[in-house]
N, C-alpha and C positions, 0 to 999 in steps of 0.2 A: 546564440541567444541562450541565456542563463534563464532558467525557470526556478523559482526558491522552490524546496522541498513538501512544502505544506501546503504552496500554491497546486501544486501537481497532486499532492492526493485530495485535496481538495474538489478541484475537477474530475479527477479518477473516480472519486465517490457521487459525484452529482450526479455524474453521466451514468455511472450504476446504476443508481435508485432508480432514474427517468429512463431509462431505455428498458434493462431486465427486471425490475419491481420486484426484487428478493428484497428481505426484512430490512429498513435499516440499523437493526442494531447486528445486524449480522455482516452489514458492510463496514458498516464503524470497528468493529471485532477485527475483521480481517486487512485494516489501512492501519491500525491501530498496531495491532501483531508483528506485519510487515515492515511497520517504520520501528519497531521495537529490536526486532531480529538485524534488520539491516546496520543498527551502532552496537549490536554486542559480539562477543569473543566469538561466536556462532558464524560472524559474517564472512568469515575466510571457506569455512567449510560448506557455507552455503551456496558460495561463488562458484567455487570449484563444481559442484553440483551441477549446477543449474549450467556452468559452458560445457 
């Protein structure tokens, strides 16, 4: 099952807001960030990190 990318932070932020009730511009901030990071030159070094 293929999930488009935006469908999923999509949901990843809804269920945010409704569940933990942090700011939503601070969830917007951090889905925003993340999808930002994840297509730049950053993203090899980032990978490596986080396995």
């Amino acid at each position: 099952m293929q999930v488009p990318l935006w469908f999923a932070l999509l949901v990843v932020g809804y269920l945010g807001v409704r569940l933990i009730r942090p700011p939503v511009w601070l969830v917007g901030v951090l889905l925003l960030g993340g999808f930002l990071l994840a297509d730049s030159v950053l993203a090899p070094a980032i990978n490596s990190l986080v396995k």
